[in-house]
C-alpha positions as CSV (number, residue, x, y, z in Angstrom):
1,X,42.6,12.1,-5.3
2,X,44.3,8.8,-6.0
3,X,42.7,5.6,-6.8
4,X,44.1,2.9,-4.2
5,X,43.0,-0.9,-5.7
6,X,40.6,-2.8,-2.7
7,X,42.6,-4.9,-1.0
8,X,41.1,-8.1,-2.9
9,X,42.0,-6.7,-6.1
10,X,45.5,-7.0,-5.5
11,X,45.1,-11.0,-4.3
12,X,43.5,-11.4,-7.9
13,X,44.4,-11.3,-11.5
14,X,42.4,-9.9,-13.8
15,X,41.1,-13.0,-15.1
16,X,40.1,-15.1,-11.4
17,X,39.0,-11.4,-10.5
18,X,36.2,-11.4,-13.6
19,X,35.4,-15.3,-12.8
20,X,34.6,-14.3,-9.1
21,X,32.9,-11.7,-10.2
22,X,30.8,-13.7,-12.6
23,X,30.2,-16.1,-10.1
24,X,29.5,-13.7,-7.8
25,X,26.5,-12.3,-10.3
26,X,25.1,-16.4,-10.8
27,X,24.8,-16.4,-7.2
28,X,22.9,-12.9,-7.2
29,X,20.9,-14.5,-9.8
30,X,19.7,-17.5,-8.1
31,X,19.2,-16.1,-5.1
32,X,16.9,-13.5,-6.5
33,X,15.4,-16.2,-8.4
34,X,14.7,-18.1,-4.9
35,X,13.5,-14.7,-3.2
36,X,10.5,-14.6,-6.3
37,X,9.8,-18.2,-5.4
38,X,9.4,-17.5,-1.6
39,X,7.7,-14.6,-2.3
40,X,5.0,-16.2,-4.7
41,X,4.2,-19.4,-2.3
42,X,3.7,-16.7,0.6
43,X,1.3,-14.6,-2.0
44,X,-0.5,-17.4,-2.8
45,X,-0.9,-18.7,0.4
46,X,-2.3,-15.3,1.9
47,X,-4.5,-15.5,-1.0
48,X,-6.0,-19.0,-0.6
49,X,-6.3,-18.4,3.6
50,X,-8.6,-15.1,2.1
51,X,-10.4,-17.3,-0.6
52,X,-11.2,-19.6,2.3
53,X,-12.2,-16.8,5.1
54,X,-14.7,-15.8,2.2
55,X,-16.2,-19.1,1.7
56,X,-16.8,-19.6,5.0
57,X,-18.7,-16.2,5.6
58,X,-20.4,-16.4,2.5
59,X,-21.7,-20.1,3.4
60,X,-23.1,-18.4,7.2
61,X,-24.2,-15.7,5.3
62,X,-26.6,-17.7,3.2
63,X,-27.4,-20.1,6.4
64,X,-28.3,-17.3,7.9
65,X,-30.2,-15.4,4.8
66,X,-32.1,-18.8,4.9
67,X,-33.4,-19.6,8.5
68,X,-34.5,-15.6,7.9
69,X,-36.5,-16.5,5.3
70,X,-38.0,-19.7,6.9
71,X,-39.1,-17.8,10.1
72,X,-40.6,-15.0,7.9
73,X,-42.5,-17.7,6.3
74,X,-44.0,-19.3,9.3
75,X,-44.9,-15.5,10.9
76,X,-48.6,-15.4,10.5
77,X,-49.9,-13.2,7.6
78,X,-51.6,-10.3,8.5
């Protein structure tokens, strides 16, 4: 089995070969760097919408706990 070069190997020297590749990699870099950033603000923001649907249950839940407990108190005593 014979190694045949990629077609773009043999547009290249050595050297711009390396720089593109390098270039290539700072790219990768970045982008994955970008990705992480995207990724985080989606996070948090699934996280705050969460933080805020339990707020807002917890708030009805003691609204609720508390007009309970006022008609318990006005039931007449037995």
């Amino acid at each position: 089995m014979s190694h045949r070069p990629h077609s773009l190997e043999r547009l290249y020297s050595a050297a711009d070969w390396n720089a593109l590749h390098e270039q290539a990699l700072r790219e990768a870099q970045a982008l994955r760097r970008e990705a992480w950033v995207d990724f985080w603000r989606g996070t948090d923001s699934v996280w705050s919408s969460g933080v805020a649907t339990a707020q807002r249950s917890a708030r009805r839940l003691a609204h609720s706990l508390s007009r309970h407990a006022q008609l318990r108190a006005q039931l007449p005593k037995a």
